[in-house]
N, C-alpha and C positions, 0 to 999 in steps of 0.2 A: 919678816919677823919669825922665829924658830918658833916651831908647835910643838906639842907633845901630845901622843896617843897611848892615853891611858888604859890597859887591859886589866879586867878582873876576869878570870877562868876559873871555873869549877873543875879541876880535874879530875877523874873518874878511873881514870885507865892509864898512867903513869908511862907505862910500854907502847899502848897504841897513841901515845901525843908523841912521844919522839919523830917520828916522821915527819908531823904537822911543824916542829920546829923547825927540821930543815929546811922545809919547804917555805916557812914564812921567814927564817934567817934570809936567804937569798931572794929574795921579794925585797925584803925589808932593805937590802945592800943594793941593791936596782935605783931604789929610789932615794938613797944616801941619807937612811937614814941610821941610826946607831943604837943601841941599846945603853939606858940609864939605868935601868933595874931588870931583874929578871931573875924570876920567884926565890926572889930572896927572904929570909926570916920578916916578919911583919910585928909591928905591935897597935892593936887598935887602944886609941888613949879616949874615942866616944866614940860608941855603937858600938855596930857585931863587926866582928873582925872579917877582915877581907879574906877572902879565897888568894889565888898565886893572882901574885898583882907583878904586871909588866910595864916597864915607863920605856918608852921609843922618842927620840928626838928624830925630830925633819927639818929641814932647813924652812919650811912655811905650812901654814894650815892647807894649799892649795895641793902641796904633795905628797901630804899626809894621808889628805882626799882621794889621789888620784893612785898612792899605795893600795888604800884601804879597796877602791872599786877594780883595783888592775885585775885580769884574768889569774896571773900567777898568784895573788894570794886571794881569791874566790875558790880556784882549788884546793889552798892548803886550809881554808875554812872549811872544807866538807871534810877533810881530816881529823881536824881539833873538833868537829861537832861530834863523833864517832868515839873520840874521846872523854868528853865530858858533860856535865849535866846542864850547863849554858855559861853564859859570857856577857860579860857587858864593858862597851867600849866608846871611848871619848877619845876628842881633840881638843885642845886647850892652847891659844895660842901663848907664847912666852911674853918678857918684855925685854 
């Protein structure tokens, strides 16, 4: 069943996240997964508005999992932390 990992990032440093994108782009392509969104314009219609919101599709929650703990993007996380004031991140399976 396809999942989806949901990213909200604070971005802080606009120039020092580019790096971290590379770095999670081909992470991201390791593990097949693809990009739905990606910090595109946002409208909050209840509550505060999100920070740069990212939608990733994976072909299951198991390799979304195993995306999220792989050494290749464990690295490109101590990048994006260097960049921004924090993050918070889901998986959501599809139907």
């Amino acid at each position: 069943m396809t999942a989806y990992l949901i990213a909200e990032i604070d971005v802080t440093d606009p120039k020092a996240y580019e790096p971290y994108k590379t770095a999670a782009s081909a992470a991201i392509a390791r593990y097949g997964g693809k990009y739905i969104a990606r910090g595109g314009k946002t409208l909050a219609l209840e509550g505060v508005p999100p920070k740069r919101i990212i939608v990733l599709e994976f072909p299951d929650l198991e390799t979304a999992k195993r995306f999220h703990e792989s050494a290749d993007y464990q690295a490109a996380i101590s990048l994006r932390k260097k960049a921004s004031a924090g993050s918070r991140l889901f998986i959501v399976e599809g139907q």
